[in-house]
N, C-alpha and C positions, 0 to 999 in steps of 0.2 A: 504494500500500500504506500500510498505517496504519503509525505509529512500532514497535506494537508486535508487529506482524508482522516490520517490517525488523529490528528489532532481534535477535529469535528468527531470522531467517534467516542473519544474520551472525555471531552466536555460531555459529552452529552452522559456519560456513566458517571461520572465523578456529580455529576449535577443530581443523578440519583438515589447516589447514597443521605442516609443521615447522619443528620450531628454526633449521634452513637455509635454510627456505626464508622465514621471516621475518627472516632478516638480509639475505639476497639479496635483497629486496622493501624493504627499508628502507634501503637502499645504494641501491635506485635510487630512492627517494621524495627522499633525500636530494640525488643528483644532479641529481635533477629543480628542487629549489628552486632550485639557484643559476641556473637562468634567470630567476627571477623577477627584477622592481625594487623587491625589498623591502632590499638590502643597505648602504642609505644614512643608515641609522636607529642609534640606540645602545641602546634599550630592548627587549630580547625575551624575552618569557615562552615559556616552552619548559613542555610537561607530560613529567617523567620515568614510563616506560611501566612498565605492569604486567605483568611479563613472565607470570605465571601465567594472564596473560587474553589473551598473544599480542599484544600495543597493536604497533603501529609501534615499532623501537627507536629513540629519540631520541638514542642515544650519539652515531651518524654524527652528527644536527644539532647536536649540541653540541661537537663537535669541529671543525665549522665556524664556531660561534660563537665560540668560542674564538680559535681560527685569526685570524679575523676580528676579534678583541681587542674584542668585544662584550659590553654589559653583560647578563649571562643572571636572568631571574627567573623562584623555582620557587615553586613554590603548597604549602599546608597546609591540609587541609583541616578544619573543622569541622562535622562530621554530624549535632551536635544545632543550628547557626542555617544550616546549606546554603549557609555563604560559603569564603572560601578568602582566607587572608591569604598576601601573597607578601612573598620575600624575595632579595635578592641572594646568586647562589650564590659562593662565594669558596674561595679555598683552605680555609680555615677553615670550612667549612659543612659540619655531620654531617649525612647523611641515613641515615634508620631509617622503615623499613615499617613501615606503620600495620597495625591487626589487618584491612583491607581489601586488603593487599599495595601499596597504596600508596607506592611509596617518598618520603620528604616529609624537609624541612629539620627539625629539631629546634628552632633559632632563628635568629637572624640581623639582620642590616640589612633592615629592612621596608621594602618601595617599593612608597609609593602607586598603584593602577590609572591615576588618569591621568596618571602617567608614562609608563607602558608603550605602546608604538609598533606592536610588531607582537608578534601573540598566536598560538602554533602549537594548534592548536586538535584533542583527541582527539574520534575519534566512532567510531560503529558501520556509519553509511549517509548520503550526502547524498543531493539532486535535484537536478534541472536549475537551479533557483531559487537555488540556493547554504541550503537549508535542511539541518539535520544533525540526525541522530537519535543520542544521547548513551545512557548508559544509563539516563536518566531519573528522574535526583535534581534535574537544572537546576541544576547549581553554575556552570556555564560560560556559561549565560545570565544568571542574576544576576551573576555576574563581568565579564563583557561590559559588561553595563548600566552599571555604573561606570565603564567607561572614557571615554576622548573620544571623540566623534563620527568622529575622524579614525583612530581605530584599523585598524589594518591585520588581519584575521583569515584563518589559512591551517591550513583544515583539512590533516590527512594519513588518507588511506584506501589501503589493501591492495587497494581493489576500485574498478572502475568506476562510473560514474553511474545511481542511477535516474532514472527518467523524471520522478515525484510524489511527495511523501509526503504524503497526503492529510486529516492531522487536526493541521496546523500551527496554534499559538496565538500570539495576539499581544504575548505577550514572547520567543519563540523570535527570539534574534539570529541573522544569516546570515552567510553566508562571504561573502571578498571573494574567495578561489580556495579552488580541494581541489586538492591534490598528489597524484597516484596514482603508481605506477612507470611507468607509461607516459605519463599524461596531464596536462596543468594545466589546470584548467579557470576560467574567471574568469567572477564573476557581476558 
């Protein structure tokens, strides 16, 4: 399927689910991480979820970051250059919804991309390939792109695997896993 199929397919499931059932689903996305060998790292950029677009809730994974006494960095985005500057979240860190329901740092201690070590990555749809279909502004590809070669990427998806996503371009950055409630998948 092309991006822009998956993506219209997924809006429309994610639009489905409920409030419960997207905390129940992100309780076990969240459980699901702590198999991974990502927990050896200090830098991790977390995306805080849009809850009126149903994202994956991030609170679980930042309650194990935390837990974990990990350095968390959150993103701001800017819609007129399609980057995203990050910042260490801290006790001291306002966040306020942008007019996209974004919820985003106001300011903060700025941490360079290649600092950052492992990056929790929002999408709408992967494939077998570890490729993700976003909702197609590519802030999180040219985000990617600055970081270091060694970066760690872990998508979280509500849903299972497609097979292909068939109109992949050559700056789409890939995942090195997707987290789903039931599954890890590693490309």
């Amino acid at each position: 399927m092309t991006k822009a199929e998956l993506r219209k397919k997924y809006k429309i499931l994610r639009e489905g689910l409920s409030s419960n059932q997207v905390d129940n689903l992100s309780i076990a996305i969240a459980n699901q991480l702590l198999k991974l060998p990502i927990w050896e790292y200090t830098y991790y950029h977390l995306f805080l979820s849009i809850e009126e677009k149903k994202e994956v809730n991030t609170d679980y994974i930042l309650n194990i970051l935390s837990g974990k006494d990990k350095n968390i960095v959150v993103s701001k985005s800017d819609f007129k250059s399609g980057t995203m500057t990050n910042y260490l979240l801290t006790d001291n860190t306002v966040i306020k919804k942008n007019s996209y329901h974004i919820p985003e740092p106001i300011d903060g201690i700025e941490i360079p991309s290649n600092k950052l070590e492992v990056v929790f990555v929002p999408l709408l749809a992967f494939d077998n390939h570890g490729n993700r279909v976003g909702y197609g502004k590519g802030f999180y590809d040219r985000f990617l792109s600055k970081c270091t070669p060694e970066i760690i990427t872990v998508g979280l998806s509500f849903f299972e695997v497609e097979d292909s996503i068939t109109d992949i371009h050559k700056d789409d950055v890939t995942l090195n896993y997707c987290v789903t409630p039931k599954t890890i998948y590693r490309f």
